[in-house]
C-alpha positions in Angstrom: 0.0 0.0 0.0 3.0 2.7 1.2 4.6 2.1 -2.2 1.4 2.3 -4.3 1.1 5.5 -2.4 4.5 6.8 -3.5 4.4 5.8 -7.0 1.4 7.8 -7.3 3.0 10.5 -5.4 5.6 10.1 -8.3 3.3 10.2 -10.9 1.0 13.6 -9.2 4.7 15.0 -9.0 5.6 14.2 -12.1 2.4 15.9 -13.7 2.2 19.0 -12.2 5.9 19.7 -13.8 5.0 19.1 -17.3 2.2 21.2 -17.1 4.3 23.9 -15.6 7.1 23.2 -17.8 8.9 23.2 -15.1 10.4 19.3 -15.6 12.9 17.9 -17.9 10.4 17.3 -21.1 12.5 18.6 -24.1 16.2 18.8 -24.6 17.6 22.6 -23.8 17.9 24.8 -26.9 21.1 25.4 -28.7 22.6 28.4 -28.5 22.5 30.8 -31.4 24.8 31.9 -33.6 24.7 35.8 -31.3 24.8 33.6 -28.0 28.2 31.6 -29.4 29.8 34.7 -30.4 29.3 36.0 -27.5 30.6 33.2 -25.5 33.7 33.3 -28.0 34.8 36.6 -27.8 38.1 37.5 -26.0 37.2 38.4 -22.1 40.0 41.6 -20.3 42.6 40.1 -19.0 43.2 39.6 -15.4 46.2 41.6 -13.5 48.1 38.3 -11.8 51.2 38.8 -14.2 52.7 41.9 -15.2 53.0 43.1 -18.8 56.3 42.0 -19.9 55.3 38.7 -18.4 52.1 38.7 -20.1 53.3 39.5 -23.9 56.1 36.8 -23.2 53.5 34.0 -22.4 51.1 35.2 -25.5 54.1 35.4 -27.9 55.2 31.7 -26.5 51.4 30.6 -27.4 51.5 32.5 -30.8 54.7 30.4 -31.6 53.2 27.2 -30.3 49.8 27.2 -32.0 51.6 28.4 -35.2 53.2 25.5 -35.0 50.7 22.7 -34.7 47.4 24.4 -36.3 47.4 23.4 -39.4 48.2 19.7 -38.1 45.5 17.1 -38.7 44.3 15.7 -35.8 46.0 12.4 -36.1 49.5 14.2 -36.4 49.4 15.7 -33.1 51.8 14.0 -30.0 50.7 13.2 -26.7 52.5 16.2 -25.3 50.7 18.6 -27.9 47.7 18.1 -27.4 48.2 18.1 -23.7 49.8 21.7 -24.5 46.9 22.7 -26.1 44.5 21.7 -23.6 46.3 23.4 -21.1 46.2 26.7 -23.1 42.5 26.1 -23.9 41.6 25.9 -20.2 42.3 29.7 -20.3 40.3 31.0 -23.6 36.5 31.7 -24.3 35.0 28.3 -25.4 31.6 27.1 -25.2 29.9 23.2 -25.7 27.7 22.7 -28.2 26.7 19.6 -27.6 27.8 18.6 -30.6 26.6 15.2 -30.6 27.5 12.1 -33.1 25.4 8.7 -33.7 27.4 5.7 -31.4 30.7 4.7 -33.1 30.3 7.3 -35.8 32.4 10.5 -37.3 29.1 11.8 -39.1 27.4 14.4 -37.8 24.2 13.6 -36.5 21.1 15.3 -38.1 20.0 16.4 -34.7 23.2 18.4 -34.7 23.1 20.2 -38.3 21.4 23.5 -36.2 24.1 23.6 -34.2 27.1 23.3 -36.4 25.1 25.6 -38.8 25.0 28.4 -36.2 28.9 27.6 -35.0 29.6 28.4 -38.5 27.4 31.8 -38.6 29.2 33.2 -35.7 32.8 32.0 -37.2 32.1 33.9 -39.9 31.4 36.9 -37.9 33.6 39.8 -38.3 34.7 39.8 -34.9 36.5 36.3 -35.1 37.9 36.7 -38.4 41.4 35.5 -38.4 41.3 33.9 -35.1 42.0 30.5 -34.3 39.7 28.5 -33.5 39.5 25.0 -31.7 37.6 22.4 -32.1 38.1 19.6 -29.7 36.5 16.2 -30.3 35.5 13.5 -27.3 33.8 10.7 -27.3 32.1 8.1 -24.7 33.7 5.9 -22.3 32.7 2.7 -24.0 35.8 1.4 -26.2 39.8 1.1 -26.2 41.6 4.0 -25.6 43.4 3.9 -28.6 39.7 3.1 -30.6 38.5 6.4 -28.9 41.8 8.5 -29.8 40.8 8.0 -33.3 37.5 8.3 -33.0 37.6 11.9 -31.5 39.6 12.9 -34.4 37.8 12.0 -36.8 35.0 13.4 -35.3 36.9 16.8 -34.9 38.0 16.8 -38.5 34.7 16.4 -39.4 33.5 19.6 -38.1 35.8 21.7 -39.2 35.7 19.9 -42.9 31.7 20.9 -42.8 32.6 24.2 -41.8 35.2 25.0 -44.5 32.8 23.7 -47.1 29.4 25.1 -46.4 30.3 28.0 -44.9 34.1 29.0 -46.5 35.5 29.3 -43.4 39.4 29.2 -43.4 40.6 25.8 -42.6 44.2 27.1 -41.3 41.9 28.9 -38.6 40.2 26.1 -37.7 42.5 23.4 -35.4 41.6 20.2 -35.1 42.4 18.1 -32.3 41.0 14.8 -30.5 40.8 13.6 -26.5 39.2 10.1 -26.6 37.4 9.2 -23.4 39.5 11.7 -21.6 37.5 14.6 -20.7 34.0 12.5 -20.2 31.2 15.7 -19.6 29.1 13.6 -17.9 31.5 11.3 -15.8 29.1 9.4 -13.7 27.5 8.3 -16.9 30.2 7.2 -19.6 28.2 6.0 -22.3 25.5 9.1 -21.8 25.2 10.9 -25.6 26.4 14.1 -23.9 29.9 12.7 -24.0 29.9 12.6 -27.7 30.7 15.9 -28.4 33.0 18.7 -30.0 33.8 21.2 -27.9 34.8 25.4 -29.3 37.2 27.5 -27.9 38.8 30.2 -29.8 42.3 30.1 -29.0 43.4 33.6 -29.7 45.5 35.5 -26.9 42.8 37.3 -24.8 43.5 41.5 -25.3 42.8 43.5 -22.3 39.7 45.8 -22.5 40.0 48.8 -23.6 38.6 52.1 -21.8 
């Protein structure tokens, strides 16, 4: 009787919330193509290093990303993609929720919207000549080695959609893959949210002008 109660309980609960649209019925919107850019764009930098200090670092990260971003995926080492991770942590980025079909590099037709209004707000004045990562991840379910490739693939398929519909430069647009590394949802490997691409536009932050 006490758990008849509760799953009715449940159920009256449950209810209410769709008609309030309070629950979780439908999937979030994607962000448009104005909410990406805006999510993109360079942020002032803070004061923690001087200015010498700061130029030094950014001129280090120029050389670096000069260096690898015209790289496919595949061609990047261990240690750079770790380097670019590490300089990614620091830059505008946003997740898409970029999503692909299990064990595929093609882009799922729930996510055409979504890369569609990436590629608007790459075109945008604002982030012309910037580069611009996109980071590829899959689920847990695999070998690492599987994954690895996987999320390249998955990467290089982005940005190859992006430089064909939408003439987008492909030296701008770096490529790079991290497997089963970086789960989103962690306490759920195999959860769709983990196959993703994630954007982050690696151009050196410039501090705000008065």
């Amino acid at each position: 009787m006490l758990r008849t109660f509760r799953q009715l309980t449940v159920a009256l609960v449950a209810a209410v919330l769709a008609s309030t649209g309070l629950g979780p019925i439908s999937a979030a919107e994607q962000p448009t193509a104005a909410q990406i850019l805006d999510a993109l764009m360079p942020k002032p930098l803070t004061r923690s290093l001087s200015a010498p200090a700061r130029n030094a670092s950014d001129q280090d990260e120029r050389r670096f990303l000069e260096s690898v971003r015209t790289k496919p995926a595949r061609l990047l080492s261990p240690g750079e993609r770790a380097r670019v991770a590490k300089i990614a942590r620091e830059k505008p980025s946003i997740d898409l929720e970029i999503n692909f079909d299990y064990n595929s590099a093609a882009i799922s037709r729930k996510a055409l919207k979504a890369v569609a209004e990436l590629g608007k707000a790459l075109s945008s004045s604002e982030l012309k000549g910037n580069v611009v990562l996109l980071a590829g991840h899959t689920d847990g379910k695999g070998s690492d080695e599987y994954n690895q490739g996987l999320s390249e693939r998955r990467a290089e398929a982005i940005k190859r959609y992006l430089v064909e519909k939408f003439g987008l430069k492909a030296e701008n647009l770096m490529a790079a893959g991290y497997g089963k590394t970086q789960l989103k949802n962690a306490s759920d490997p195999f959860a769709d949210a983990n196959r993703r691409v994630q954007v982050v536009n690696m151009e050196p932050s410039k501090e705000a002008r008065n």
